[in-house]
C-alpha positions as CSV (number, residue, x, y, z in Angstrom):
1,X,-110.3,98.0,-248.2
2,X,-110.5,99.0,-251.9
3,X,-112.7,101.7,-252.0
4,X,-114.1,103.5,-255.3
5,X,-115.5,106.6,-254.8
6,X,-117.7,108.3,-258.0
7,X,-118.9,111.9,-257.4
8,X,-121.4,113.0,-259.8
9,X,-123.4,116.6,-260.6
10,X,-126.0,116.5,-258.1
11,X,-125.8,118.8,-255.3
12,X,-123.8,117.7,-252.2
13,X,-119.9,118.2,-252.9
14,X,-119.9,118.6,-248.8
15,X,-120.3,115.1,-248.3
16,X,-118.0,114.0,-250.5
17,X,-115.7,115.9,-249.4
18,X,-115.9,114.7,-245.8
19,X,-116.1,111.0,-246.6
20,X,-113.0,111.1,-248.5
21,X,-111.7,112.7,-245.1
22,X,-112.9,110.3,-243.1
23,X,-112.6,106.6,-245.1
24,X,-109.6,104.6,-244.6
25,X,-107.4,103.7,-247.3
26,X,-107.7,102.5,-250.1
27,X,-109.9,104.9,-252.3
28,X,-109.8,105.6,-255.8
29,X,-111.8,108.6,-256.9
30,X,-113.6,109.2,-260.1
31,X,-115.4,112.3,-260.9
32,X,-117.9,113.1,-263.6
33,X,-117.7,116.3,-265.7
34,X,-120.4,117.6,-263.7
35,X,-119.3,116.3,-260.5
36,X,-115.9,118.5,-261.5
37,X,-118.5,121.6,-262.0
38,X,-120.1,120.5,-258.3
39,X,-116.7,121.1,-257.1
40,X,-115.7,123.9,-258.0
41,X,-119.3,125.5,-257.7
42,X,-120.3,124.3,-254.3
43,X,-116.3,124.1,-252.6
44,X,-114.1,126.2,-254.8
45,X,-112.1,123.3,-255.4
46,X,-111.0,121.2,-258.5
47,X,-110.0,117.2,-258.4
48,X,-106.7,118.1,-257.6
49,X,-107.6,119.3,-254.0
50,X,-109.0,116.0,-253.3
51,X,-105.3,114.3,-254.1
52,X,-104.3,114.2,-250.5
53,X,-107.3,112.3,-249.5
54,X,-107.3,109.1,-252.1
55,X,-104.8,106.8,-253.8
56,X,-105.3,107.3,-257.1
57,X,-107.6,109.6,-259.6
58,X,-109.3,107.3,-262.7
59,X,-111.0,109.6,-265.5
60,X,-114.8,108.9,-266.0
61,X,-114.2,108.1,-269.5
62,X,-111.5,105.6,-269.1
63,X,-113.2,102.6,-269.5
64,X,-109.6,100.5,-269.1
65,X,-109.5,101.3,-265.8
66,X,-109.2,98.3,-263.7
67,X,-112.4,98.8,-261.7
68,X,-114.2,98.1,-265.0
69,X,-113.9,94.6,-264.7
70,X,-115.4,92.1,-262.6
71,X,-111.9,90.7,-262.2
72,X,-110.4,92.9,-259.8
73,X,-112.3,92.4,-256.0
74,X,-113.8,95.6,-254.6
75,X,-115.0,95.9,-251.7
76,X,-117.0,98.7,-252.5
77,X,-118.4,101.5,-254.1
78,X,-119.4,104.7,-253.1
79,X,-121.1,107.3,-255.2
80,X,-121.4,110.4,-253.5
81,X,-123.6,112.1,-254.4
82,X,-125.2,110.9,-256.7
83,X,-127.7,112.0,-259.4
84,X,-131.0,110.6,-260.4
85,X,-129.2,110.8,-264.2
86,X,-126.8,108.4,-262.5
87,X,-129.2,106.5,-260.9
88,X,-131.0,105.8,-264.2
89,X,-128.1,104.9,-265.8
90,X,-127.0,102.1,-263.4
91,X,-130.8,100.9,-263.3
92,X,-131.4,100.8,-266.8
93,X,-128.1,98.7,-267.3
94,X,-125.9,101.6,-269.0
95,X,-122.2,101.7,-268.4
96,X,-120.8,103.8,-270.6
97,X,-119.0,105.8,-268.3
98,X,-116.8,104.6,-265.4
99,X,-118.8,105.6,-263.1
100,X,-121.6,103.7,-264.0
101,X,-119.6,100.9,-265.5
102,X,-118.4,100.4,-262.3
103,X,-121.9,99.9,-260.6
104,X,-122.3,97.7,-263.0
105,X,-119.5,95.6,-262.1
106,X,-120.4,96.1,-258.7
107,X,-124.3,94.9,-259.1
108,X,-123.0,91.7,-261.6
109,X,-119.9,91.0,-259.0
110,X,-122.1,91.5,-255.7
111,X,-119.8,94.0,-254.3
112,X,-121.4,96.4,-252.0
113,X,-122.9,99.8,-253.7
114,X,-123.9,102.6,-252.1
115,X,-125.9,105.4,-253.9
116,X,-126.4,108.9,-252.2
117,X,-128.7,110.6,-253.4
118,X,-129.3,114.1,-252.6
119,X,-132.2,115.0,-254.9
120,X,-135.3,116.3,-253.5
121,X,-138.1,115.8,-254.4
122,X,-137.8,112.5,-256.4
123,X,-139.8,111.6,-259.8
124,X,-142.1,108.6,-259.4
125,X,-139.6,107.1,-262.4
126,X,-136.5,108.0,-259.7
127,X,-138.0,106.4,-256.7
128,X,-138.8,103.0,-259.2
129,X,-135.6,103.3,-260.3
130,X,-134.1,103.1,-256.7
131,X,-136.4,100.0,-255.9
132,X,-135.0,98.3,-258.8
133,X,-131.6,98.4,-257.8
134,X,-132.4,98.0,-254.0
135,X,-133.6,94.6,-255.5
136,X,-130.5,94.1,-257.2
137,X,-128.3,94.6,-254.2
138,X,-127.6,98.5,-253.7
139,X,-127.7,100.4,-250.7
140,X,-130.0,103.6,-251.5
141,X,-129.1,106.2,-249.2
142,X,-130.9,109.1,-249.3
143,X,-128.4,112.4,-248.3
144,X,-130.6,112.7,-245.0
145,X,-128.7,113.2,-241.5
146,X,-129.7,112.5,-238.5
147,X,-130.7,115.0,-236.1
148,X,-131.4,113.1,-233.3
149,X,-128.0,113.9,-231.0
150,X,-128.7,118.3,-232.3
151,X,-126.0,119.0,-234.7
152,X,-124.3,122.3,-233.8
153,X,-122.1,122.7,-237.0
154,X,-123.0,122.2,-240.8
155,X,-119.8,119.6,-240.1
156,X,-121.6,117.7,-237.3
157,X,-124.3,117.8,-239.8
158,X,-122.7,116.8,-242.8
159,X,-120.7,114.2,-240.4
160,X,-123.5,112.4,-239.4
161,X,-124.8,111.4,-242.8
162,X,-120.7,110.4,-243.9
163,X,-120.7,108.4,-240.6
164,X,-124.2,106.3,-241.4
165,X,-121.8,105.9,-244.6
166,X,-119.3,104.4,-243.1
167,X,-121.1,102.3,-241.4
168,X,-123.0,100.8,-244.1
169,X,-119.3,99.8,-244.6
170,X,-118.8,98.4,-241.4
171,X,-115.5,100.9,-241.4
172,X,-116.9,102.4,-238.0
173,X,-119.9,102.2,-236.0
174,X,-122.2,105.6,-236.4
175,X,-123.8,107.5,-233.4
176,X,-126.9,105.5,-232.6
177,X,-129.9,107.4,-230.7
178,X,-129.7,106.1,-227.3
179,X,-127.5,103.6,-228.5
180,X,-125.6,103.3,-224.9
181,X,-129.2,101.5,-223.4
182,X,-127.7,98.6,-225.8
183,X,-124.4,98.1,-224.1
């Protein structure tokens, strides 16, 4: 799989962390300048630290990256989190960063996009905005765990949100409540 993973400025640096843990390979991060502020706010970490965990690092402003064109297949991408600012952006049609370029690409191209946002309480503009591009084709996941199997850990916590993730990609299957009266 070619994964592109975008982390933005809203709160939530946790769960991007762990999904870049967890995903399989191939993953190419891009982080915005206030996703790099997230980082190093909310995990004491810079870009750098998330080297070991992706195949390659695109800057937000490079807009020659190869993910910016609907000629190169992805099979998805993965902003986590993301911000309503973001969100806006890809609803209203703007690309003018590579983040949001590349949800455009994404929407234009049908590739799978996943938004995760972690914003709370969302604008009546916000929650139109998400409608929109749930129309379009985007996943909207709101940063919202389940609770159901009684997380002991802020990691089983923030695990079981990345897992609904994953998922959604159909790269593993997440815990289901009372999902063995299925099998």
């Amino acid at each position: 799989m070619k994964i592109v993973v975008g982390i933005t400025g809203s709160s939530g640096a946790v769960y991007a962390l762990d999904f870049l843990k967890k995903c399989p390979p191939k993953k190419f991060l891009i982080t915005s300048a206030w996703g790099k502020v997230l980082l190093r706010d909310e995990l004491k970490m810079g870009e750098k630290d998330l080297l070991p965990f992706v195949d390659r690092v695109y800057s937000d402003d490079d807009l020659t990256a190869p993910m910016a064109s609907g000629s190169n297949v992805l099979d998805a991408c993965v902003i986590l989190p993301a911000s309503t600012s973001t969100v806006g952006k890809i609803a209203s049609g703007i690309g003018d960063t590579l983040i949001t370029r590349t949800a455009q690409v994404c929407l234009k191209e049908r590739f799978p996009l996943i938004l995760c946002i972690r914003e709370t309480p969302l604008s009546t503009l916000t929650l139109e905005q998400c409608a929109r591009l749930s129309g379009y084709g985007a996943v909207i996941m709101p940063i919202s765990s389940p609770l159901y199997f009684v997380p002991e850990t802020v990691g089983e916590y923030v695990g079981a949100f990345t897992d609904k993730v994953l998922a959604q990609l159909g790269v593993t299957n997440s815990r289901g409540w009372r999902r063995e009266e299925l099998e």
